[in-house]
VODODREN-781114 format. One line per 10 residues: number of its first residue (from 0); their letters; for each residue x, y, z of C-alpha. Coordinates in Angstrom, 2 decimals. Each point is the difference from the previous one (the first is absolute). Example, Ala and Ser with C-alpha at 12.3 -4.5 7.8 and 13.67 -1.06 7.14 Angstrom:
2
0	as	12.30,-4.50,7.80 | 1.37,3.44,-0.66
END
This chain:
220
0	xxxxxxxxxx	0.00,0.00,0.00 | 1.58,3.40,-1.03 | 0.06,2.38,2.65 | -1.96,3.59,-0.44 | 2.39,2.45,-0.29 | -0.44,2.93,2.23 | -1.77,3.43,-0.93 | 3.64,1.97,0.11 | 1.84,-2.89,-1.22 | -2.50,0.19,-3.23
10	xxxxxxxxxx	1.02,3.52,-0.53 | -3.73,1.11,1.57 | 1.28,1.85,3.56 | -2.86,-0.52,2.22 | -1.65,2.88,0.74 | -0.85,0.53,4.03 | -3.42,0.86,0.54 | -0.37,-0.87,4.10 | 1.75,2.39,2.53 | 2.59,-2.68,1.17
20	xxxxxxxxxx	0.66,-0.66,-3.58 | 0.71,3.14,-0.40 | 1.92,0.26,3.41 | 2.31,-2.86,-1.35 | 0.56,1.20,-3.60 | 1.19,3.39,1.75 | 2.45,-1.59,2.61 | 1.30,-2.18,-2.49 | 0.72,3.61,-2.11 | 1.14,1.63,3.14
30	xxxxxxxxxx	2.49,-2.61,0.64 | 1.40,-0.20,-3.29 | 1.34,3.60,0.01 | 0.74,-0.45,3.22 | 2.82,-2.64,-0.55 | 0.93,1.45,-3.16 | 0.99,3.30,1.16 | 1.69,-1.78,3.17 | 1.42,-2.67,-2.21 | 0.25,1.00,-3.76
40	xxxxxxxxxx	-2.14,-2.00,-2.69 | 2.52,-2.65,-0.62 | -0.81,-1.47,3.93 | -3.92,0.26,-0.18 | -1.26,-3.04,-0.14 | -3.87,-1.48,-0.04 | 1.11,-1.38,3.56 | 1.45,2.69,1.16 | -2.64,2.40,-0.79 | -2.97,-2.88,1.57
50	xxxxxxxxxx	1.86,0.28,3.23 | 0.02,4.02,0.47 | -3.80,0.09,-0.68 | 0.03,-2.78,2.16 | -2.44,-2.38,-2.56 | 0.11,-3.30,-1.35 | 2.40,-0.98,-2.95 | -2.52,-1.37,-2.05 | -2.48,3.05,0.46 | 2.32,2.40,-2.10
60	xxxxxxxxxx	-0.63,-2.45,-2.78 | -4.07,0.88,0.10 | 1.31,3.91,-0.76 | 3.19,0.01,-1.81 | 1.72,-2.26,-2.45 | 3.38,0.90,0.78 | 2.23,2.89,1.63 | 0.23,1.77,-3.15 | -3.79,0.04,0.03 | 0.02,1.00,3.14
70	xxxxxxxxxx	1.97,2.85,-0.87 | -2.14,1.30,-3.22 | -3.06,0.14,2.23 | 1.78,1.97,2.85 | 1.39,2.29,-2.97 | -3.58,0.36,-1.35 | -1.79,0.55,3.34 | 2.79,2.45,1.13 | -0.46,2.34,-3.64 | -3.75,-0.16,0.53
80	xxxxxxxxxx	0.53,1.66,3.84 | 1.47,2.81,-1.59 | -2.40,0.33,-2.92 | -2.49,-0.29,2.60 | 2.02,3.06,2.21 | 0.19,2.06,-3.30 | -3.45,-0.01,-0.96 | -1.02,0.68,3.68 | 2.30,3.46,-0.14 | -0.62,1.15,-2.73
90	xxxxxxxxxx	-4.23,-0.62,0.24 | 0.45,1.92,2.60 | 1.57,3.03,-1.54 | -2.27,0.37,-2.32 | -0.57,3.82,-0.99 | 3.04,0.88,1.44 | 3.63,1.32,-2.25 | 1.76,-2.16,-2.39 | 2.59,0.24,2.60 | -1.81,-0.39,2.84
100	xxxxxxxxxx	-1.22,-3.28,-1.38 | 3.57,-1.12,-0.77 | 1.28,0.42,3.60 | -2.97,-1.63,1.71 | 0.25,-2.85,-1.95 | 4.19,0.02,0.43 | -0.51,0.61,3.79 | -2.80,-3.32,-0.14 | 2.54,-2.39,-1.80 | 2.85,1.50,2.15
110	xxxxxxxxxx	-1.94,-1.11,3.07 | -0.75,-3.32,-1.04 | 3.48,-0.92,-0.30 | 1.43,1.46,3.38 | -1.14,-2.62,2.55 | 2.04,-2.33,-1.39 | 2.68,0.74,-2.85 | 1.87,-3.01,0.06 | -3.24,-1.96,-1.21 | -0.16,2.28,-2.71
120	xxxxxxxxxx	3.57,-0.37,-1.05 | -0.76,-3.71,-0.20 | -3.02,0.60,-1.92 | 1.89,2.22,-2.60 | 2.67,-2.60,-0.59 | -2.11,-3.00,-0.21 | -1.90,2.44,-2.66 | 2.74,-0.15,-2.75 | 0.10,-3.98,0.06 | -3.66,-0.87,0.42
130	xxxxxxxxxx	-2.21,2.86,-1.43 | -0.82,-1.52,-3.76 | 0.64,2.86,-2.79 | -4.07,-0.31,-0.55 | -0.89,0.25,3.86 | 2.52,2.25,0.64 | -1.53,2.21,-2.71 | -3.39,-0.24,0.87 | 0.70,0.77,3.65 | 2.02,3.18,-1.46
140	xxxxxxxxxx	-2.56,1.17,-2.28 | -2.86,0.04,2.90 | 2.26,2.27,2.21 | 0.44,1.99,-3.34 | -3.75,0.52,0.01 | -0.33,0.68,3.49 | 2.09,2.53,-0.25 | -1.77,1.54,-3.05 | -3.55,-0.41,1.84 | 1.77,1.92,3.10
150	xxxxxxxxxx	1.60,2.94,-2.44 | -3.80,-0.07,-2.16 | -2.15,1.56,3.38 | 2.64,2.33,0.73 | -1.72,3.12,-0.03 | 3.11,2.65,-2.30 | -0.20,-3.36,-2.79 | 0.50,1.90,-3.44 | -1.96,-1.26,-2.67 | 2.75,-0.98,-1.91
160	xxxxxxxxxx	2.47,-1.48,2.25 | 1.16,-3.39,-0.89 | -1.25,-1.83,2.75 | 1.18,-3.68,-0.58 | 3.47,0.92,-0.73 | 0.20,2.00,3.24 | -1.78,-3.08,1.76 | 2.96,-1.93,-1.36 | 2.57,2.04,0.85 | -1.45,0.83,3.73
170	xxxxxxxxxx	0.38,-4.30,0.42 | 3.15,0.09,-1.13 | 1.67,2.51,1.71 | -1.80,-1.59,3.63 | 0.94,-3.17,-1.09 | 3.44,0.40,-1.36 | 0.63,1.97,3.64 | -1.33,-2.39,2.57 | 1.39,-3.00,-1.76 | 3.26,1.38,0.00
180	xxxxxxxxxx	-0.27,1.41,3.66 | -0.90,-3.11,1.24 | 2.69,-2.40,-1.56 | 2.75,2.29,0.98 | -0.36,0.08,3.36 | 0.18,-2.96,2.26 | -1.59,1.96,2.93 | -3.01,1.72,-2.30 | 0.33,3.13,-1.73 | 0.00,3.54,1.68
190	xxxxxxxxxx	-3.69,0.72,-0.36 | -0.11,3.48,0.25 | 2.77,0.46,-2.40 | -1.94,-2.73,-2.61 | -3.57,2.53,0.87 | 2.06,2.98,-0.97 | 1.77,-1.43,-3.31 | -2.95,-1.67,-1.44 | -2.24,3.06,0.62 | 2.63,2.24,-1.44
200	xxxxxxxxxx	0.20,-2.24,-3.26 | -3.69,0.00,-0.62 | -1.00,3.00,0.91 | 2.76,1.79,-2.41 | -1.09,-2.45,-2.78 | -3.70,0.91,0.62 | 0.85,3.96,0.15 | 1.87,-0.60,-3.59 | -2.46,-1.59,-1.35 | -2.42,2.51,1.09
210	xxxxxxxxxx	1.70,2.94,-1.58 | -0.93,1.64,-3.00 | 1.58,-0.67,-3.64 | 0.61,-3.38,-1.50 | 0.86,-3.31,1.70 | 3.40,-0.63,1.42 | 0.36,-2.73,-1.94 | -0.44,2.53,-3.37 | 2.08,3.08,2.06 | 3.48,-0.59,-2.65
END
């Protein structure tokens, strides 16, 4: 008799739908970046992550098929919180400056990332060998739009400012920053410092953008 595979093993990740199936995906998450910011990714093991959340071997199986699918999901779950945080800012700012827009919702992301940097250092890293080209992209192009939503209600918007390429460049500029500022320091970036550069390169994109006469990417 051949034996059913399992849901994860099949490539179908079962999705929790009862609170201590939930409770167990999330320690079993927890505890992988747990060991592999104490430990580094090459020592993170199925075992070793089972016994920090303190469940059974076999119950990782019902939610993950391996480590490295482990590690997409965390990457995945981690991007959404700071969708999530973006959208929240910048809803909330709605009506307000261009630029007051743009430092709420740098202020937002900054805050998610201060309790604890080291997590997020991990989270970048694993990033470059996990995140697919066509997730990765996806993911990118849905903070691109939240950006663009934010900078749409924001009550100086000229008609004729080119709102998706200033979406794109706002991501990239945050992004590009934090990344950086978290993989360079083993201790977690100076926050304040991060606030004041990534404010500084937005906002001075935003005001050029703004200003009259053709685009800077026309200016010869």
């Amino acid at each position: 008799m051949k034996s059913t595979p399992s849901p994860a093993a099949a490539g179908q990740r079962r999705r929790p739908q009862q609170s201590r199936a939930r409770q167990t995906e999330k320690a079993l998450r927890q505890a992988f970046v747990q060991v592999l910011v104490e430990r580094g990714w090459d020592a993170v093991t199925v075992r070793e992550v089972t016994l920090v959340a303190g469940t059974a071997l076999g119950s990782f199986y019902d939610y993950f098929s391996s480590k490295e699918d482990l590690a997409r999901v965390s990457l995945h779950l981690r991007s959404k919180q700071l969708l999530v945080v973006l959208r929240q800012a910048t809803e909330a700012g709605t009506g307000q400056s261009m630029a007051d827009i743009a430092a709420a919702a740098i202020d937002a992301l900054l805050q998610a990332h201060r309790a604890r940097p080291r997590d997020w250092a991990a989270h970048y890293l694993l990033e470059r060998h996990f995140s697919g080209l066509a997730a990765y992209r996806q993911m990118y192009q849905r903070f691109i739009d939240a950006w663009a939503a934010a900078l749409n209600h924001a009550s100086d918007l000229k008609p004729d400012f080119p709102l998706q390429d200033a979406a794109r460049v706002c991501q990239t500029i945050v992004y590009g920053l934090f990344v950086h500022a978290h993989l360079q320091s083993a201790d977690g970036p100076d926050h304040d410092r991060l606030r004041r550069e990534a404010r500084t390169a937005v906002m001075g994109y935003l005001r050029e953008l703004a200003r009259p006469g053709p685009p800077p990417d026309q200016v010869p």
